[in-house]
C-alpha positions in Angstrom: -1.9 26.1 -91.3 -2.3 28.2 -94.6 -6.0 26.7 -95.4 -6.7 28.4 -91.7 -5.8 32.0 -93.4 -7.5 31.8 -96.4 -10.5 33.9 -95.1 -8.6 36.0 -93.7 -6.6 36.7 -96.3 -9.7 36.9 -98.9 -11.3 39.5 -96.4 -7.7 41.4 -96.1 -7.5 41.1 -100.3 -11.0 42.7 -100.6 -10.3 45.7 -98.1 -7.2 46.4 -100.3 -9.1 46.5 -103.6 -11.8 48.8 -102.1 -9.3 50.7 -100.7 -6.9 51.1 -103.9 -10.4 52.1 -105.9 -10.7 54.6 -103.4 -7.6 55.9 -103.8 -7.9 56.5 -107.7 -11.0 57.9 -107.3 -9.8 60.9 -104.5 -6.7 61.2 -106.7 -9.2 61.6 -109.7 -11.4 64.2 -108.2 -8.5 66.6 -108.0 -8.5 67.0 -111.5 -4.3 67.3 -110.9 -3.8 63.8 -112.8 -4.0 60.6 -111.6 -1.3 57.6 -110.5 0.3 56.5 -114.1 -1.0 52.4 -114.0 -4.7 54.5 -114.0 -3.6 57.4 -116.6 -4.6 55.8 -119.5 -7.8 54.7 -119.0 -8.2 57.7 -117.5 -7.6 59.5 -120.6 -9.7 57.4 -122.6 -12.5 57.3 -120.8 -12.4 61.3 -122.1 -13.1 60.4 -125.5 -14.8 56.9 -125.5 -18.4 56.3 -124.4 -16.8 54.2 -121.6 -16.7 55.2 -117.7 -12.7 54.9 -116.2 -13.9 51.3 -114.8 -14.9 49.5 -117.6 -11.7 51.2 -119.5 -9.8 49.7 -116.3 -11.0 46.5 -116.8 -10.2 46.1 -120.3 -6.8 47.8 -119.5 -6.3 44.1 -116.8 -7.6 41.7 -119.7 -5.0 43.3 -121.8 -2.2 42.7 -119.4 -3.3 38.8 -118.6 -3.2 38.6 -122.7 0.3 39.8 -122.5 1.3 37.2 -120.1 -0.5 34.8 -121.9 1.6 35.3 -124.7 4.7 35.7 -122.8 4.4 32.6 -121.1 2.5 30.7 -124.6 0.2 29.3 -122.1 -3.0 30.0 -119.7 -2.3 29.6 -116.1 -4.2 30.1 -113.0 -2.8 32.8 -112.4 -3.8 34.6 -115.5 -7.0 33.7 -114.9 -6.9 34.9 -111.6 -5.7 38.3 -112.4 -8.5 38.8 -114.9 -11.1 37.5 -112.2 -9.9 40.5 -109.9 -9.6 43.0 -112.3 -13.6 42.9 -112.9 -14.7 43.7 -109.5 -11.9 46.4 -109.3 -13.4 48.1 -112.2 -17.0 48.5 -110.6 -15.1 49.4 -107.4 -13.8 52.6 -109.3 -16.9 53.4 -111.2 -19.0 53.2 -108.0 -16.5 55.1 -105.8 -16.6 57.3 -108.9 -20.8 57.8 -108.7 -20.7 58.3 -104.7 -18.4 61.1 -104.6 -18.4 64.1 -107.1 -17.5 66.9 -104.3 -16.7 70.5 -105.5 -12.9 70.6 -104.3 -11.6 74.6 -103.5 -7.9 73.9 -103.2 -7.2 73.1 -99.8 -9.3 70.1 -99.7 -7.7 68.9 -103.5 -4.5 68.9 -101.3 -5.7 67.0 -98.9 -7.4 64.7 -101.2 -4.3 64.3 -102.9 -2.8 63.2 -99.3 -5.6 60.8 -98.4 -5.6 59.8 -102.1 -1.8 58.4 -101.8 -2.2 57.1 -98.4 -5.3 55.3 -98.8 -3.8 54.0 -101.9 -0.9 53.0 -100.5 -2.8 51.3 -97.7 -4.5 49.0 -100.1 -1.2 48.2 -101.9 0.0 46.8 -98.7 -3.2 44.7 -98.0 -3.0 43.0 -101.0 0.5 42.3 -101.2 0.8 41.3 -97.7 -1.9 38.7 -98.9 0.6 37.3 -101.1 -2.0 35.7 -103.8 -2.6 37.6 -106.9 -1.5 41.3 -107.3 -3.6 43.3 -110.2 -2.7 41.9 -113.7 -0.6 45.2 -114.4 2.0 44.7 -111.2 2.0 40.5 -112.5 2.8 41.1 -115.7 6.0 43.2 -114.5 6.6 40.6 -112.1 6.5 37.9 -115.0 8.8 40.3 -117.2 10.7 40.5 -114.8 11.4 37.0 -114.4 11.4 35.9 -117.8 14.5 38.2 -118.7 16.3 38.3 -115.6 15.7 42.1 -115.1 14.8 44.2 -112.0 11.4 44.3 -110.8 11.9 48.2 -110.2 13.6 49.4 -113.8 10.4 47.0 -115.3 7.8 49.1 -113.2 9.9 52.4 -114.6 9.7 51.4 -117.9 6.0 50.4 -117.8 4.8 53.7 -116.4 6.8 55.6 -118.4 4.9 53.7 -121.1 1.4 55.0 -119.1 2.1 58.4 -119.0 3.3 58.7 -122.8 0.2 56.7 -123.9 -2.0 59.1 -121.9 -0.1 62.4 -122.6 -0.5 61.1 -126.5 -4.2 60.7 -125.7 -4.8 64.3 -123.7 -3.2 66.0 -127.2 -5.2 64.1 -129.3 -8.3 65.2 -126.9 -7.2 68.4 -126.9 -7.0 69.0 -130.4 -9.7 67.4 -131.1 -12.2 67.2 -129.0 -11.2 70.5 -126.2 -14.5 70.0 -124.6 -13.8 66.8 -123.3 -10.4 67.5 -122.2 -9.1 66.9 -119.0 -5.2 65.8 -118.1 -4.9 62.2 -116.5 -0.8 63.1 -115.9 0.0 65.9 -113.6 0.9 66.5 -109.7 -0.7 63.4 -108.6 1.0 61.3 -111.3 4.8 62.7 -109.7 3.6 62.4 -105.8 2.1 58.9 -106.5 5.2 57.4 -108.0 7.1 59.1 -105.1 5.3 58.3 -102.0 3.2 55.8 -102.6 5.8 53.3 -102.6 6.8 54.9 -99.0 3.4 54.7 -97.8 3.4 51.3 -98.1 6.8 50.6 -96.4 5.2 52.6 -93.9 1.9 50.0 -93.6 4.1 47.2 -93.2 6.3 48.8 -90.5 3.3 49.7 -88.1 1.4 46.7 -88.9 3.8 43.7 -89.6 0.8 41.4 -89.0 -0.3 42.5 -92.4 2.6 40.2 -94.2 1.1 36.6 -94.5 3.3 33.6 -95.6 3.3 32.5 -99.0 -0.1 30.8 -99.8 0.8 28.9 -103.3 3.0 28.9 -106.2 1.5 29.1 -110.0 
């Protein structure tokens, strides 16, 4: 039965959140950019008395107000996604405060690696779950569905969106405020939208066990 898995599933969902958070934050430390759903608070949290977590969090309620107004109406699921999109944001932050390493170049490269893998890792865990996925990847699913348009040109089109938003910001940091700067799009921005996707084909090929059956519809 499905109520058997739920603990199971809630255990797998956590491990998949702490693992995405750790992701970001290895990608982060390279100082080569980060993935592009993460670029923009990234590149706020440059300019705003605000750490990349709390900017992440706000960054969630903003998507769960767009499906709110997509849809004209709360749902569970809306709720949902904003209930995970807390914890994820003190995920990062802590991640964030436990490891500030001094990177030489060899070890950015293999952060970058671990950065995309273990990030890819935790994409699979939470899919596999099949619950909520973070407010970002439901509101592309909801678009998605609402005009009959593929899941994969939406996610295109809304990280596109990321990266100008954050390449807007980095210039306006730069010209502004050049002792803050730092550049949330870069290398790891191009290998995460490359591989990470791959990564997580990968998960679900070694570890089938990791795919659960539908728990609910909302």
């Amino acid at each position: 039965m499905k109520e058997k898995r739920i603990p199971r599933r809630i255990l797998q969902y956590m491990a998949g959140l702490i693992c995405m958070a750790v992701g970001i934050v290895l990608l982060k430390r390279t100082n080569w950019g980060i993935s592009p759903i993460t670029a923009v608070p990234d590149a706020l949290s440059n300019i705003l008395p605000l750490t990349i977590g709390n900017l992440t969090i706000i960054m969630h309620a903003v998507c769960v107000l767009i499906q709110i107004l997509l849809q004209k109406k709360i749902t569970l699921k809306s709720l949902l996604c904003l209930g995970v999109g807390i914890p994820f944001g003190y995920l990062v932050d802590l991640f964030m405060l436990l490891w500030n390493p001094v990177l030489v170049l060899w070890s950015k490269i293999v952060s970058l690696i671990l950065g995309i893998m273990i990030q890819g890792f935790g994409v699979a865990l939470i899919s596999g779950c099949d619950m909520i996925l973070p407010a970002p990847d439901e509101m592309n699913n909801l678009i998605s569905r609402l005009y009959d348009k593929k899941l994969g040109n939406i996610k295109m089109i809304t990280d596109l969106i990321y990266v100008v938003l954050a390449l807007i910001i980095n210039l306006f940091t730069y010209l502004f405020a050049r002792d803050r700067f730092a550049l949330s799009v870069g290398i790891n921005s191009v290998a995460s939208v490359l591989l990470t996707g791959r990564f997580v084909n990968l998960t679900f090929k070694l570890l089938p066990r990791l795919r659960m059956d539908p728990l609910f519809k909302i």
